[in-house]
C-alpha positions, 0 to 999 in steps of 0.5 A, a space after each residue: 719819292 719825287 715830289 712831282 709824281 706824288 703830286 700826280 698822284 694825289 691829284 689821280 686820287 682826287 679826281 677819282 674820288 670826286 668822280 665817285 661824290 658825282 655819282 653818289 649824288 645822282 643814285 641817290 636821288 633815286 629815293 628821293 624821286 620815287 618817294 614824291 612820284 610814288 607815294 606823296 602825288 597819288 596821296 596829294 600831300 605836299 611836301 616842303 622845299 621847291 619840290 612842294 613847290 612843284 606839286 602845288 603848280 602840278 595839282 593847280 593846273 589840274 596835272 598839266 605842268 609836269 613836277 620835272 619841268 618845274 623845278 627845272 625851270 625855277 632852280 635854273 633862275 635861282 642858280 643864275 642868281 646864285 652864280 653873281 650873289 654866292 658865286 659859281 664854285 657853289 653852283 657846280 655841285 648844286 647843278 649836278 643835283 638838279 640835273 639828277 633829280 630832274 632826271 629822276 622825275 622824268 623817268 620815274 612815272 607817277 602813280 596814278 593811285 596811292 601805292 598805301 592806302 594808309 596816308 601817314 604811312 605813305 608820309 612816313 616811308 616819304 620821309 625815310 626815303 627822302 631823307 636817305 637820298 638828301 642825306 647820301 646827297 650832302 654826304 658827298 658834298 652835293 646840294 639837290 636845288 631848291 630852297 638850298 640856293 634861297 638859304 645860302 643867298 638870305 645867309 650871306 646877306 643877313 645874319 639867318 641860319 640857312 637852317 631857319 631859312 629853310 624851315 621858314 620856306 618849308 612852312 611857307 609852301 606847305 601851308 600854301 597847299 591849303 589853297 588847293 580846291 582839292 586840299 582845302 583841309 587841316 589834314 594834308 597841311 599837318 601831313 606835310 609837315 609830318 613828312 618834313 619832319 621824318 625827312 629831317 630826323 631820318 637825314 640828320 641821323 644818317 648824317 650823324 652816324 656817318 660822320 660820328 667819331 671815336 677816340 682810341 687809347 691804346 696801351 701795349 707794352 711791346 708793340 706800339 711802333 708796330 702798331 702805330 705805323 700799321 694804323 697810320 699806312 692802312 686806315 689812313 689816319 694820323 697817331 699820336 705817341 704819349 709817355 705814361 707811366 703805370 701806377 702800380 708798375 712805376 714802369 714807363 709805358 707808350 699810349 696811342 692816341 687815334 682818332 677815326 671815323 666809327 666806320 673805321 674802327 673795326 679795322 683799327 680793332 683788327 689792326 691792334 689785335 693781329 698785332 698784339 692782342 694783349 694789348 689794352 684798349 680805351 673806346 669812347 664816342 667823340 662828341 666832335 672832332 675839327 680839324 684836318 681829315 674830320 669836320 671843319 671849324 670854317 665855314 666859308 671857302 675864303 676861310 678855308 683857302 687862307 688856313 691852307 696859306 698859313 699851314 703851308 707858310 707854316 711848314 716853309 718856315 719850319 724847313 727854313 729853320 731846320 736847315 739853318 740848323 743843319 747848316 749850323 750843326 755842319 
């Protein structure tokens, strides 16, 4: 194949699936902003993050500062912070993010009495909401706003997980709501706190099962190379072959090693059935998977952008070598 339509090619695609990241994150944001307007405003409970942050400028000014205008206003002066502290590659996602969910505040009207009449209810179901649309939101590499931009600027100058940083301004704004003339009770601060916990738990289980793996051995007598290059050409996912010998057999025998997302692994079963079903397979949960394809072990995009500079230094040598070798054979 010609290297430059492959190059094309590999770029169309990726502009496709960056197309489809974008439009990922500005749906699913929908639940996130229904989850605020709808049942925590009517409920005056405060949540955490910027967007508490807002509902505490919405109830202090008696309804007049709307939530929308607010978190627009405070993450445009964090970004442009942002933009000279962390850097703009950052920023573009992040802007996207805040523009959709500004969006969303807009269109999506409060309500003017509580959809539950039972509050923890109504935080619970905030919380599952919230945490759906933040957890579809940084699946597709995206970032709502906020206190995001807080963390990353506190975790590039100080040795602060981004994690703490959040859980330090989540508790900073949620107490804070204990100020309010209308809130100055215990129970709408533990509330909030309730439903910052429910957004956490319910995120970071979709997360985890979204990118939970699972590691395949497969053993088949006949049919490994068949089996192997259909895994390879329809799931998208590299194979490794290993030479095993049966114990009780003494015979030679070819084994699979595959590594796939869990959503991938109904097609793998699919492909190794129709191919040979009296081949043997081993399932088990991948606790992590880094590397190429899965989870990455670097953190910042400098590091990133040099691992790329040596695999690609890596293969110019490698072909140097081989064709000194071919020249040599000649």
């Amino acid at each position: 194949m010609d290297i430059n339509s492959e190059y094309k090619r590999l770029r169309s695609k990726k502009a496709v699936n960056e197309t489809l990241e974008y439009i990922a994150i500005f749906f699913g944001l929908i639940p996130y902003a229904f989850a605020v307007n709808q049942l925590l405003v009517p409920a005056e409970i405060v949540g955490g993050g910027l967007t508490g942050l807002a509902e505490i400028i919405y109830f202090a000014t008696d309804t007049a500062m709307p939530i929308w205008l607010t978190t627009l206003i405070a993450n445009a002066f964090l970004l442009i912070i942002a933009i000279f502290l962390v850097g703009w590659r950052f920023c573009i996602r992040t802007v996207w993010g805040v523009l959709s969910l500004t969006f969303w505040f807009r269109f999506i009207p409060i309500a003017h009495e509580p959809v539950l009449h039972d509050t923890f209810m109504a935080v619970v179901i905030a919380g599952m909401l919230c945490g759906l649309g933040l957890s579809i939101v940084f699946l597709n590499n995206g970032s709502s706003g906020g206190t995001d931009i807080i963390a990353m600027i506190v975790n590039k100058y100080r040795r602060m997980s981004i994690g703490k940083v959040l859980f330090a301004c989540d508790l900073v704004i949620i107490t804070s709501a204990y100020f309010l003339p209308q809130n100055h009770r215990l129970e709408p601060i533990l509330m909030g706190l309730c439903f910052t916990f429910m957004c956490t738990m319910t995120a970071d289980s979709i997360m985890g099962r979204a990118r939970q793996s699972v590691q395949f051995f497969i053993f088949s007598k006949y049919k490994s190379k068949e089996i192997a290059d259909a895994i390879v050409t329809t799931v998208h996912r590299g194979v490794t072959e290993l030479d095993g010998t049966g114990w009780y057999s003494k015979k030679p025998v070819k084994v699979l090693l595959v590594l796939v997302r869990v959503h991938e692994s109904n097609e793998v079963f699919r492909i190794i059935k129709s191919i040979d079903p009296n081949a043997f397979i081993s399932q088990s949960v991948a606790q992590g998977v880094f590397g190429k394809g899965f989870d990455s072990v670097l953190n910042s995009k400098r590091e990133k952008e040099r691992a790329e500079q040596l695999e690609a230094l890596y293969e110019q040598e490698e072909a140097q070598r081989t064709h000194a070798a071919e020249e040599f054979m000649d």
